[in-house]
C-alpha positions as a printed Julia matrix, in Angstrom:
253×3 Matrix{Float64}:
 -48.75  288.85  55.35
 -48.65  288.32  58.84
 -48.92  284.13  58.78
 -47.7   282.23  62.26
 -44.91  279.09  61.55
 -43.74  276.93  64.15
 -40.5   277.3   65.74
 -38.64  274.55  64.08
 -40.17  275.89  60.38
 -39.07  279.31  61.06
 -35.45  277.86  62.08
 -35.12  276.05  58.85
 -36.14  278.7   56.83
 -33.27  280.49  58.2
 -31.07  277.88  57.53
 -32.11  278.27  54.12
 -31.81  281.73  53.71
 -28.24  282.31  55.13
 -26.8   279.49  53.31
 -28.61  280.87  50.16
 -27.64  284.56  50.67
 -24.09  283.29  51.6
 -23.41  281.47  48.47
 -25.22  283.64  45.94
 -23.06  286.12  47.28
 -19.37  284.45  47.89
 -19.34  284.69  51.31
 -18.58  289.02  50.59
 -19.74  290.73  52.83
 -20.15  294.02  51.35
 -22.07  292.25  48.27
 -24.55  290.51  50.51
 -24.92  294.23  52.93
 -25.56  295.86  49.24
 -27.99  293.03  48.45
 -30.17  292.88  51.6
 -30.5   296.98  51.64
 -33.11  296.19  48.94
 -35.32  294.51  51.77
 -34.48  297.5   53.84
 -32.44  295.53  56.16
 -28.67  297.34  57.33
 -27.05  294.74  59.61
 -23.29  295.6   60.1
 -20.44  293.83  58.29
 -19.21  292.48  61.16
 -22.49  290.35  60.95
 -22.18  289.29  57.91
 -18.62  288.0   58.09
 -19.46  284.74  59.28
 -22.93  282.48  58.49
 -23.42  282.29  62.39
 -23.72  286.03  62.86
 -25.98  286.47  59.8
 -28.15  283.7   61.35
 -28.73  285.51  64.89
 -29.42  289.03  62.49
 -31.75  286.48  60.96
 -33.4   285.44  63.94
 -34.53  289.05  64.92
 -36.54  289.59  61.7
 -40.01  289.58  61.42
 -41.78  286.14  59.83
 -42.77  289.05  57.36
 -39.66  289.92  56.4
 -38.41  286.19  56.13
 -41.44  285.12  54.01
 -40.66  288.53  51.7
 -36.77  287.32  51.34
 -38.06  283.58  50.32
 -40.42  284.57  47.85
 -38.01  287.2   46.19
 -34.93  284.77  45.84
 -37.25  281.96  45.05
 -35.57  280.07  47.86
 -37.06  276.49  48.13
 -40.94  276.13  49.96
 -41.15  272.45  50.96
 -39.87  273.63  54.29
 -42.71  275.14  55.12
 -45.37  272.96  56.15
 -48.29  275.35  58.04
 -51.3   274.75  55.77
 -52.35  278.6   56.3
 -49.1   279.75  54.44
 -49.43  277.47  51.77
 -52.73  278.2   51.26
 -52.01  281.86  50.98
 -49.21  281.13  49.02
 -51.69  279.47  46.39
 -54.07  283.07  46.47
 -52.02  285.92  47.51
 -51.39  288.12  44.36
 -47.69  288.94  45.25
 -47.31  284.72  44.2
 -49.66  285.05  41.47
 -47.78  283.59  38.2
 -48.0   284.82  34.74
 -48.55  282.62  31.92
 -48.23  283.91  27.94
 -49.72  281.97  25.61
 -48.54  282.43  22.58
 -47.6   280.69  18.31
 -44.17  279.77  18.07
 -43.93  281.99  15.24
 -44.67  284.81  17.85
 -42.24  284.16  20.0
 -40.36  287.59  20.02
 -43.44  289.47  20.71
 -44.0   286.59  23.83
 -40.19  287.81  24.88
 -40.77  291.47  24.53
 -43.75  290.86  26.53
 -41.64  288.94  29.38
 -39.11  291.76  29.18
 -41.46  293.96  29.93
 -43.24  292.5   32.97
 -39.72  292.29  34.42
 -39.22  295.8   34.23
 -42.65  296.37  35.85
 -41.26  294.54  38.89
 -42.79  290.9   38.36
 -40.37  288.38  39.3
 -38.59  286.18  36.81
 -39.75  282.95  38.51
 -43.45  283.92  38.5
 -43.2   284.42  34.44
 -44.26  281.03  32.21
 -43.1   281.58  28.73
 -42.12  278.34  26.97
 -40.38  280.97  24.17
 -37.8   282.23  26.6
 -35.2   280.46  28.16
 -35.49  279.5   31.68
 -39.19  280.74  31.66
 -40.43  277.4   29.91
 -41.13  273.76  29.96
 -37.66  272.01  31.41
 -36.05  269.19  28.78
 -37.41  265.8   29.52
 -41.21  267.28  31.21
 -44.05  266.6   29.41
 -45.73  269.63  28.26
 -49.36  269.04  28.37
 -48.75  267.66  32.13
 -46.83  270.93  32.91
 -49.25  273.33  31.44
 -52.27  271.17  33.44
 -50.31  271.67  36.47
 -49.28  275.72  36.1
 -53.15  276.62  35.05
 -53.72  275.22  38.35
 -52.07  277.48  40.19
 -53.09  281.09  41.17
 -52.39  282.43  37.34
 -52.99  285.21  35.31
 -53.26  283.99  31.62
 -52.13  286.64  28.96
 -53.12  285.24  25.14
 -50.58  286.74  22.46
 -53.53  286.76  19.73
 -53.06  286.49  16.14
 -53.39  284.26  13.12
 -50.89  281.92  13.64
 -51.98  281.94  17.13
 -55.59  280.15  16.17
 -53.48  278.04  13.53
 -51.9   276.57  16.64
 -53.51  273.19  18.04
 -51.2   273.6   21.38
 -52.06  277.51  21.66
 -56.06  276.1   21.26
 -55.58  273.92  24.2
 -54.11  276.13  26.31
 -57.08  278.76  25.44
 -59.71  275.88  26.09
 -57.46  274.66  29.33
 -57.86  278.06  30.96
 -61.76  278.65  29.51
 -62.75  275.62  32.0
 -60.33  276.2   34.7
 -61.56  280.02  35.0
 -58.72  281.41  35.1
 -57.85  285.13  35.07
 -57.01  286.49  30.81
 -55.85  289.43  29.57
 -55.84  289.18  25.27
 -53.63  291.29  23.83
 -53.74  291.31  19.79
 -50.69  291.53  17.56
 -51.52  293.55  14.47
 -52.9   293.62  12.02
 -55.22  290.52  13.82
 -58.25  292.81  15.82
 -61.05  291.77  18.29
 -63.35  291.36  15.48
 -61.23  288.89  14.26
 -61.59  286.57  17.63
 -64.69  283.88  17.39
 -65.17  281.72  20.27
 -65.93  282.3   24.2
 -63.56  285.44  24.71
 -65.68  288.7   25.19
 -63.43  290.85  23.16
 -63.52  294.27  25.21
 -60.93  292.49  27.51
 -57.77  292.89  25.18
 -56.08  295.61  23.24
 -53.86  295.91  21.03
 -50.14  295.01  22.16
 -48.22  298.16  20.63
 -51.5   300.76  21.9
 -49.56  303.47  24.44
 -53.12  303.84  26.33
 -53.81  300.38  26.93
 -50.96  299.38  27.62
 -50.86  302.56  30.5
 -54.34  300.89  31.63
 -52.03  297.34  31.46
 -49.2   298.29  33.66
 -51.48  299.42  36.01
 -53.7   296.34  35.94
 -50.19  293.76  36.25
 -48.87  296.19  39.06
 -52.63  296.34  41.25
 -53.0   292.36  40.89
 -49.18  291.69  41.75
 -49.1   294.69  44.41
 -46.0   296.56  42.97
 -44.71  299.4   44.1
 -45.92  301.49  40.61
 -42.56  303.04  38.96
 -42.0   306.17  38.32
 -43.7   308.35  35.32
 -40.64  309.07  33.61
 -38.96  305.96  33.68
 -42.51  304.18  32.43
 -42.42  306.24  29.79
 -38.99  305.44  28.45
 -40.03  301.91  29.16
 -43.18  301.99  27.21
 -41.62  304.01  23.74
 -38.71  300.83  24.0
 -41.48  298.38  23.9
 -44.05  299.97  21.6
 -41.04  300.78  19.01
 -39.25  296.67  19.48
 -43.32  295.8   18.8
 -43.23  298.07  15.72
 -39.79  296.73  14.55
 -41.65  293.34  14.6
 -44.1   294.81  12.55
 -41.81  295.66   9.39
């Protein structure tokens, strides 16, 4: 994303980066080396002894690179004011969030489903699951205003269908919330609840069944094109997928 900033924007993101990077980290250098040779970056120790030498390896990255470290640390955006990033920010896929909608009384199939997301490579913060701690609705927010202002954003809505889902009044107002808004879906049915069983404006050929190995081959492939992940590899999917279908079929008993 190759997106211009001024100078004085690109100097406080900096700012913000080092001092982020620095505390996560303790101020180790060898922790911080590890952690940035996952954004293929290899600056010396001797850099990354002090904040002022990290800064000046900083300054001779790309805006690239600097936008790629902000969005994967989830290091705070009201620095940036240039309406063309924030704009892309709002429709580039990598920022795309995820929202599950899903019962209560689902809830461990809704944290399955967040587990397994993060092991596809989506990041935490893009994940809104109101089941799962720290993917939710904060204490104190009001819940209707939060879910207004997240279906807002550049979303992609997966339902968690089942009976207790369309016993739900808050589950049919988040369905009806994203029908009008047009936003992106994905159903996925929990067994023994089938397409057949859906009534309303959802064509049911979108979804499958949550616990199918196919589909949810066809899914991974779908989350990983629309959040452009690098895809992982065969055999580790695999031991991914059996861990989910058989914690789905554990569910099930």
């Amino acid at each position: 994303m190759s997106i211009p900033i001024n100078a004085m924007e690109r100097k406080n993101l900096i700012q913000e980066i080092s001092l982020f990077l620095f505390a996560k980290h303790e101020h180790n250098p060898q922790k911080l080396k590890k952690h940035l040779d996952t954004y293929k970056l290899n600056p010396s120790l001797s850099q990354l002894k002090k904040r002022n030498r990290f800064i000046s390896f900083l300054e001779q990255q790309s805006d690239e690179t600097l936008f790629n470290i902000q969005r994967k640390e989830a290091i705070n955006s009201s620095i940036i004011t240039n309406p063309t990033y924030i704009k892309a920010m709002a429709t580039d896929p990598r920022f795309q969030k995820i929202f599950i909608s899903h019962s209560s009384h689902d809830k461990a199939y809704a944290q399955a489903m967040v587990n397994l997301l993060i092991d596809l490579g989506v990041q935490p913060e893009h994940i809104y699951c109101n089941s799962y701690p720290g993917h939710g609705t904060t204490f104190g927010q009001n819940y209707i205003e939060d879910l207004k202002l997240k279906l807002q954003d550049n979303v992609l809505v997966l339902f968690l269908f089942s009976e207790n889902f369309f016993k739900s009044n808050f589950c049919l107002c988040e369905m009806g919330a994203t029908w009008v808004l047009s936003q992106a879906q994905i159903p996925i049915y929990i067994p023994p609840f089938a397409p057949e069983d859906v009534k309303g404006v959802f064509h049911t050929s979108q979804g499958f069944p949550i616990n199918h190995k196919h589909h949810l081959s066809a899914f991974k492939e779908e989350i990983e094109k629309r959040h452009q992940l690098t895809p992982i590899k065969s055999v580790r999917w695999s031991t991914t997928q059996d861990r989910f279908i058989k914690e789905i079929d554990l569910l099930q008993q």
